[in-house]
N, C-alpha and C positions, 0 to 999 in steps of 0.2 A: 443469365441468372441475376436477382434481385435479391440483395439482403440489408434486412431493415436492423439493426441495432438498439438496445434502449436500454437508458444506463444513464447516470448522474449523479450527481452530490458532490460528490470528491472526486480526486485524482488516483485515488484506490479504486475506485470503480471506472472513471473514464479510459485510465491508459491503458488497461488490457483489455478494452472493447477496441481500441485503437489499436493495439497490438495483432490483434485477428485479424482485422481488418486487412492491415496493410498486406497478412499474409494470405488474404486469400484474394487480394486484387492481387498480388505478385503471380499466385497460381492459375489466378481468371482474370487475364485484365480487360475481359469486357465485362465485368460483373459491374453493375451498379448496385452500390453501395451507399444506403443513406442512416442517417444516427436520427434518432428522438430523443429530445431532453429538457431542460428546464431550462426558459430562454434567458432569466437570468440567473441560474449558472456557470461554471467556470466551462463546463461543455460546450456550450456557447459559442467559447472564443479559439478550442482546443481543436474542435472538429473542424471547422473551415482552417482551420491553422495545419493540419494535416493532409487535408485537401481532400477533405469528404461531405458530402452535403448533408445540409442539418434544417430538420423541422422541429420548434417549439413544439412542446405538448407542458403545460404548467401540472406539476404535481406537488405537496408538502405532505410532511408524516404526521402524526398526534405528538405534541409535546406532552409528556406525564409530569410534568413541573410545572405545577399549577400555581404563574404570575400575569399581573394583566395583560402584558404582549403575549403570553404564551395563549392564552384562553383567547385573545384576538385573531392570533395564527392558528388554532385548531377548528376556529369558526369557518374561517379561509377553508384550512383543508379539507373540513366535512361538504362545506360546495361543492369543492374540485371535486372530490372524491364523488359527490351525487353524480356528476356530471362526465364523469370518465371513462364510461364504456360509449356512449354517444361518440366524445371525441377521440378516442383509441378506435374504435372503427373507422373513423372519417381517417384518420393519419395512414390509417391502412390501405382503406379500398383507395385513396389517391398515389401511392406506390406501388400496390398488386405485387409484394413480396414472395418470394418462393421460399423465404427462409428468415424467417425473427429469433432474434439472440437478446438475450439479456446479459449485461453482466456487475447489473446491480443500480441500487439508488429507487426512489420511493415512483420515477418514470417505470420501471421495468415492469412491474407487477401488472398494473390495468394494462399494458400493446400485449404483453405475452399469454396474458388472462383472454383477450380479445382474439387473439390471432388463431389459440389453440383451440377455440369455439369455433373459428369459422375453417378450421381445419386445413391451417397452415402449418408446416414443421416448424417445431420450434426447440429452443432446449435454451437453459441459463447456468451460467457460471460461478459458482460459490466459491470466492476470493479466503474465505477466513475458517478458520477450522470448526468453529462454533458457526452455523450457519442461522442467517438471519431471517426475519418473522416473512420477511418477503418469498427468499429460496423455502424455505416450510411450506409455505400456499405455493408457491410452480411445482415443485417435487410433482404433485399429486397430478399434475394437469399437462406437462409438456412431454417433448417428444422424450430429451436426455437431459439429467442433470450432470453436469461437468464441476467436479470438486477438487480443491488446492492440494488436499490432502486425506489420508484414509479413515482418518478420525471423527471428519463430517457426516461420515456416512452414520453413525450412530447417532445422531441428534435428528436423523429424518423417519418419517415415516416411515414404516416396513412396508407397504405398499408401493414405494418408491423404490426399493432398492434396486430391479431391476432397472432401472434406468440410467441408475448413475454409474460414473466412468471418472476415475481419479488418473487426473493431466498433470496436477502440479497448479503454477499461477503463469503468464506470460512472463519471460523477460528482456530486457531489453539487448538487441544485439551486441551493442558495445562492453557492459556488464563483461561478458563470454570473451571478449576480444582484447580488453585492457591487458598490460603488461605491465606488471609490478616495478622494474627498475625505469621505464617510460615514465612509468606514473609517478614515482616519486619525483623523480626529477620535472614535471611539471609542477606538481603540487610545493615544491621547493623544500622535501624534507632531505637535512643533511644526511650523509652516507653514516651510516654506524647508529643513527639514530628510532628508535622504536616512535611509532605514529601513533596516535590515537588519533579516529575521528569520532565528534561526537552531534548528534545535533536533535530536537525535539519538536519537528514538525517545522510548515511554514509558517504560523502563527504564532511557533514558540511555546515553551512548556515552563511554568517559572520555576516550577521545582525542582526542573532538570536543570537550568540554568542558575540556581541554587547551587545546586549539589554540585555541578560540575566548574564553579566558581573557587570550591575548596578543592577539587581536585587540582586546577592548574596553578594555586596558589602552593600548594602542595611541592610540585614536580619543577616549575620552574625555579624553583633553588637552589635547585643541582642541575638546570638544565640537560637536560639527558635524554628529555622527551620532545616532538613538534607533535602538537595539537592542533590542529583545526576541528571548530565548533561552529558551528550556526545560531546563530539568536534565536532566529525567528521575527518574523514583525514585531512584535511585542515586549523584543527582548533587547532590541537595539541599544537603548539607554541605560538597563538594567544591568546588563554583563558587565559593560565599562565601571557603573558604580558599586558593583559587590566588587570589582576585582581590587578596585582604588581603595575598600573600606577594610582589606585583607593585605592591604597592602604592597599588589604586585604592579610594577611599571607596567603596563597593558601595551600603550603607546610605543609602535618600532619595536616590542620585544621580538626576538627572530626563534624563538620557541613558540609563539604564539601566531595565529592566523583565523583572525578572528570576521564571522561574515555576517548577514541577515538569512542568507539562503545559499544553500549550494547546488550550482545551476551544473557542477560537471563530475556526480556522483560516479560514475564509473573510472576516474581515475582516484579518485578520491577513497573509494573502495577498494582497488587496486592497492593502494601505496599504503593502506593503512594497519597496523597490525592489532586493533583493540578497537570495536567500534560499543557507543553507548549511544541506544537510541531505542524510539518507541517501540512497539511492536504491531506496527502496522503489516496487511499482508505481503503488499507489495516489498515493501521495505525488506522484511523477512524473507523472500523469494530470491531479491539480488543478494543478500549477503550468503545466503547457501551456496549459491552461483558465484560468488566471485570466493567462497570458503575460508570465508573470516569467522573468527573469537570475536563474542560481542558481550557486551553486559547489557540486558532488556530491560526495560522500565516500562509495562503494559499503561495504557493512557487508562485511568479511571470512570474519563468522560466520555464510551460510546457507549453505542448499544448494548445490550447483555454481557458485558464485559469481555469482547468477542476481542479485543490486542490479548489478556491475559492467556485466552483458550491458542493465540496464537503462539505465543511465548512458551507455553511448556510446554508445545511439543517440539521445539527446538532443546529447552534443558532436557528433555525425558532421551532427548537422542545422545545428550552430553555435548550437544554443541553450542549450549551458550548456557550464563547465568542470570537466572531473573531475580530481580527486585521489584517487588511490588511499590507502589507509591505512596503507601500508609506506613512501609517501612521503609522510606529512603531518608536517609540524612547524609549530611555534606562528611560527616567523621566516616559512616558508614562504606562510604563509594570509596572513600582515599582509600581507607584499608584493604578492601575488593579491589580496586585499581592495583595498587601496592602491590599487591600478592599475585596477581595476572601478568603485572608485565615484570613484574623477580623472578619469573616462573618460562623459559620460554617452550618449553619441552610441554607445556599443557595449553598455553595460547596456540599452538600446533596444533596440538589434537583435538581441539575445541574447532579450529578453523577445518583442521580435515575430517571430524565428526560433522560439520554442517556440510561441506563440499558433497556426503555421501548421501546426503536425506535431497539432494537437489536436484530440480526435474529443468534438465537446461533445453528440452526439447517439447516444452510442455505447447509453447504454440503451434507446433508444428501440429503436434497430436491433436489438438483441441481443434485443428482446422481439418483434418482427417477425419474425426468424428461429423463436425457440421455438414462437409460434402457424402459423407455416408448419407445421410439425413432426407439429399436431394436423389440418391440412389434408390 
């Protein structure tokens, strides 16, 4: 069995093509298994990092913000884009796939476009509840669409509907396996103490780092909370000096656990009892899974505003509260803070409200369908 992958941009898209993967060489471990992506891309470095083999295909999207590097990248992409059925062929007929998967990024569209022409199985994975311009164009043309959630099914074609099968999103095994008084005691939050984690991508979000600046200037005065926050790239310098201008000792404070990146989310998730962060898919997938209280702050900056479309469907289940990003201020989040963790009997039910919307078996399924596929 041969299965070709195609998927990129982010690490919302990479890691649950990666996720599949690994489960269905577990279930065929003679299957060869090769990824397409963008060679520089972060897939790039993820896929051999995994121990799966990776062929370059270059793709970019239209930027609609029209500045002179962006008009210089759209120029770029209308080439690629001339030239992308030629080379989604060629990527193909040198594998001879029994099976192409998408599960997202601006690579999936032309291999899956190409594959379902030359009348290979295929099927692509729609991570976000709001489904993207990509997943709209495969609906119509692959074997199955495979969706995070029920609500995506509304934004597709009715001509697709037969095809789609709601899995959930991948998650990671550890997510499932972490143990809360483990986890604390790794993460170093004292016994008796309430956790917050918070963090706003790896890039960093400033507004989040804003807001959550008056949060911990807030809380550490009565010491009662341990926080850990992520920066972000971008936030490194930033956190230290709103924290200094609000005047809280940052440095050695043992209430505070302050990072750029947080590289071991599943204990961290685990041991936390208030999480504030974006609303990414993936992101949203582990915390149903590990059935945390969170406060969401949908990112403004992507596509169709598809973190917002993620975000209420977690408040519509009562498992979390959103704040948009046009309405966030630093007074705002204290007081929202404030009243979540005064409250423990609703941090509960907001955690066991998301624990029940969670599909912790969703890879398994999503690999059940694909070998349906070769059936």
């Amino acid at each position: 069995m041969k299965v070709l992958f195609a998927c990129g941009g982010t690490a919302g898209h990479i890691n649950p093509g990666l996720s599949i993967a690994a489960v269905l060489r577990e279930r065929c471990p003679d299957a060869e298994i090769r990824f397409a992506g963008n060679p520089d891309g972060m897939e790039a470095r993820l896929v051999p990092k995994a121990g799966f083999d990776f062929v370059p295909f270059k793709a970019m999207g239209i930027q609609r913000r029209l500045t002179p590097y962006n008009i210089y990248r759209n120029v770029k992409s209308v080439c690629l884009l001339m030239t992308a059925e030629p080379r989604a062929k060629k990527v193909i007929r040198a594998f001879a796939p029994d099976l192409v998967v998408g599960t997202g990024g601006y690579v999936s569209g032309p291999i899956l476009l190409m594959a379902a022409r030359m009348g290979i199985p295929t099927a692509t994975h729609e991570q976000n509840a709001f489904p993207g311009v990509t997943t709209k164009l495969l609906s119509k043309q692959v074997d199955k669409v495979l969706l995070a959630v029920e609500k995506a099914r509304e934004y597709l074609p009715k001509e697709a509907a037969e095809r789609c099968v709601v899995t959930g999103n991948p998650v990671r095994p550890e997510i499932l396996l972490e143990r809360r008084e483990e986890a604390r005691r790794k993460c170093g939050v004292p016994e008796g103490k309430l956790c917050i984690l918070s963090f706003g991508g790896s890039l960093g979000a400033q507004r989040v780092n804003e807001a959550v600046a008056d949060v911990m200037a807030w809380h550490t005065k009565e010491g009662k909370i341990h926080h850990i926050h992520a920066t972000g790239q971008y936030g490194t310098q930033l956190l230290p000096r709103l924290l200094t201008q609000r005047g809280v000792a940052w440095e050695g404070n043992p209430n505070l656990d302050i990072r750029e990146y947080i590289d071991d989310m599943p204990a961290c998730l685990a041991a936390a009892d208030l999480v504030i962060c974006r609303a990414g898919a993936s992101t949203l997938s582990e915390l149903t899974a590990a059935g945390r209280a969170s406060v969401l702050i949908p990112s403004p900056n992507v596509a169709e505003n598809h973190q917002y479309h993620n975000a209420m469907v977690l408040q519509n289940a009562g498992a979390a509260v959103v704040v948009e990003e046009k309405d966030l201020t630093g007074a705002g989040l204290v007081k929202l803070v404030r009243e979540l963790t005064g409250d423990p009997a609703r941090l509960g039910q907001l955690g066991e409200n998301a624990r029940k919307i969670a599909a912790p078996r969703a890879v398994e399924q999503i690999a059940d369908e694909l070998l349906a596929l070769l059936k």
